[in-house]
N, C-alpha and C positions, 0 to 999 in steps of 0.2 A: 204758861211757860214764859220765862225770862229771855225776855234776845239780846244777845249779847252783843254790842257794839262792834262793827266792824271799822278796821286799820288795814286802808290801803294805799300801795304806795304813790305819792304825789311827783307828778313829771315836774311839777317847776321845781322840784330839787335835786332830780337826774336827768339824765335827755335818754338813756334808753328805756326801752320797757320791757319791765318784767317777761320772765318765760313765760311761754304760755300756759304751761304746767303748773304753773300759779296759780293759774284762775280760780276764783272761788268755785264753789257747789249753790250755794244757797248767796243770793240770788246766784244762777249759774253762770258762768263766764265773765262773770268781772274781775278784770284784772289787775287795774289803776283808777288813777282821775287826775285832771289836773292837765299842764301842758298848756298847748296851743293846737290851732288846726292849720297850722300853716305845710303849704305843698310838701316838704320836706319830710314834714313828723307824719302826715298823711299816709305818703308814699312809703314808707318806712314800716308803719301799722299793718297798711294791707297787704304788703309784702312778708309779714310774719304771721297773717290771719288772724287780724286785729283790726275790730273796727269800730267809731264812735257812737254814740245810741245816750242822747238825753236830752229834758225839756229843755225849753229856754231857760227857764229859772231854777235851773240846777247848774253844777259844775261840770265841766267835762268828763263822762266818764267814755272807758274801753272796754271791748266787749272781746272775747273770742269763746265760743260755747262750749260743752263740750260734746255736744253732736251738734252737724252741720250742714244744712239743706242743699243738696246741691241737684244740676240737671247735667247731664252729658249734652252737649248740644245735637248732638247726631242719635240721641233716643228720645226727642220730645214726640209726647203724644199727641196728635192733632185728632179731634172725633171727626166723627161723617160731620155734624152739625158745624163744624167752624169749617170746615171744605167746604160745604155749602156758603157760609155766608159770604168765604174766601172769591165763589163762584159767582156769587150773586152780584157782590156792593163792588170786588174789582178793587183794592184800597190800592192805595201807593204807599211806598214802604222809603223812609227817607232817611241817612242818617247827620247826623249834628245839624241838619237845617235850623231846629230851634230850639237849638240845648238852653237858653235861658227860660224859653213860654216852658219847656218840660220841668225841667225842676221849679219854678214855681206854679205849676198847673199841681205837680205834687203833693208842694207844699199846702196850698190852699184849700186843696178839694176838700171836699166834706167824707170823714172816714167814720167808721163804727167805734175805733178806739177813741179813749181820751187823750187828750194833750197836744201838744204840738213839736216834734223833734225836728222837722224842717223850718228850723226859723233863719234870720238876717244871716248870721255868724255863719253855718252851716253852707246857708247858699252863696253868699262869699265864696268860701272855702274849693267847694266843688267846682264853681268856674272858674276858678284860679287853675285847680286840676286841670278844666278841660282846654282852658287858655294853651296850658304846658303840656297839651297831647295824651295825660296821663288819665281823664275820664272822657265817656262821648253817649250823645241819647240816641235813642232809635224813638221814629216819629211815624203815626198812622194818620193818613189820612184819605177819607174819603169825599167825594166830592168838592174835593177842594178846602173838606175841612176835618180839622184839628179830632180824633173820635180817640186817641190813645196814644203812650210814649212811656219810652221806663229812660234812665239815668243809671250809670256804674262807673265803675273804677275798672282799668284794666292793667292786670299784670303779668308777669311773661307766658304765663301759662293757665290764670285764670282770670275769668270777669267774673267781678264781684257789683253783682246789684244791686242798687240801694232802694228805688221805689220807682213805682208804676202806678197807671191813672189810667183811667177811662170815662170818659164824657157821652161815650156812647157803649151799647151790649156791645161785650167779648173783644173791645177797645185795648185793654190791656194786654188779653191772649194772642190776638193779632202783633201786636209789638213782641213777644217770646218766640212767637214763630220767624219772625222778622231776623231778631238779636240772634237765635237758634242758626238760622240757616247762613249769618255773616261772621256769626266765632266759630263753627266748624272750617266756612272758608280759610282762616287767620290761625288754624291749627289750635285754639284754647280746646284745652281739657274739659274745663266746668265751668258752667253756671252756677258761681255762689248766692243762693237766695237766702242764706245768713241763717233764720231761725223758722221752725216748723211752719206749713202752712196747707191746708189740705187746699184749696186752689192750685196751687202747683203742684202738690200729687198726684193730680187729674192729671196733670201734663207731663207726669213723668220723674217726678222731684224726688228726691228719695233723705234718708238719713246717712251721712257718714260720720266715722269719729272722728275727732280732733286731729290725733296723731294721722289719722287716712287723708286728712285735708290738707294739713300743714307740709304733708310729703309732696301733694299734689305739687303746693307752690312753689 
């Protein structure tokens, strides 16, 4: 089969972005490329449920899917097995103490996929956000040390999370249950976890459409 080149629209020669209603099928949810990742164009994106996703040595592209992972923070699944470990290890749950070690703990860890989409430019960007109040991490730690943390974006009515780590077992599900039980406090709708992932099914994660997400925002 022939594939037919795709034309999409380029931010350095508009500053808004396309509807979301745009977005391709194939790949799914791309919507543009191009731009910049400054606070502004950021803020802007995730506030239409638009968010960026590419290697280093690509151009910026935008993503909004057309189904959308999300968690209610007041229906996360917690099993018997993480109450226990909850029981056992006692962690301390922290937040923004070290929004930089988290998002480069992210960036760096060793993952199962290829490539690298947390690089320089990226991690810039997001502490500029959290500089400006507009992103913040949750931080696990036990014994005094560093076992899990995740990084997002928050907007009025949803948090939108980018990634999460774990240096030790169930490191990262400890930080959901953390992030869970602090944006139900703050009234957020949803845990945006962006694209499919059965680890977070386990906890609760489900599918919505596009249009069911974008009304959330």
């Amino acid at each position: 089969m022939i594939k037919m080149p795709i034309f999409l629209p380029d931010l350095s020669q508009c500053e808004e972005f396309p509807s979301v209603n745009n977005a391709l099928s194939e790949p799914d949810g791309l919507i543009c490329m191009g731009g910049d990742l400054s606070p502004k164009r950021l803020i802007t994106a995730y506030q239409q449920g638009i968010f960026p996703w590419y290697n280093e040595d690509e151009p910026i592209l935008w993503w909004s899917p057309t189904n959308r992972m999300v968690l209610k923070p007041n229906e996360i699944h917690i099993s018997r097995s993480l109450v226990k470990t909850i029981e056992k290890n006692k962690p301390h749950f922290y937040l923004n103490r070290h929004f930089d070690k988290v998002i480069k703990t992210c960036a760096h860890i060793t993952r199962k996929t290829p490539g690298r989409w947390i690089h320089d430019e990226m991690i810039d960007a997001y502490q500029n956000l959290f500089n400006l109040g507009f992103a913040f991490s949750i931080e696990v730690e036990i014994n005094g040390q560093l076992v899990g943390g995740l990084y997002g974006v928050k907007t009025r009515r949803v948090y939108c999370g980018e990634s999460m780590f774990s240096v030790e077992k169930n490191g990262s599900k400890l930080a959901m249950v953390a992030l869970c039980a602090y944006l139900e406090s703050i009234g957020i709708t949803y845990l945006d976890c962006q694209l499919y992932n059965p680890h977070l099914k386990t906890m609760g994660a489900h599918l919505i459409s596009r249009k069911d997400f974008t009304s959330a925002l």
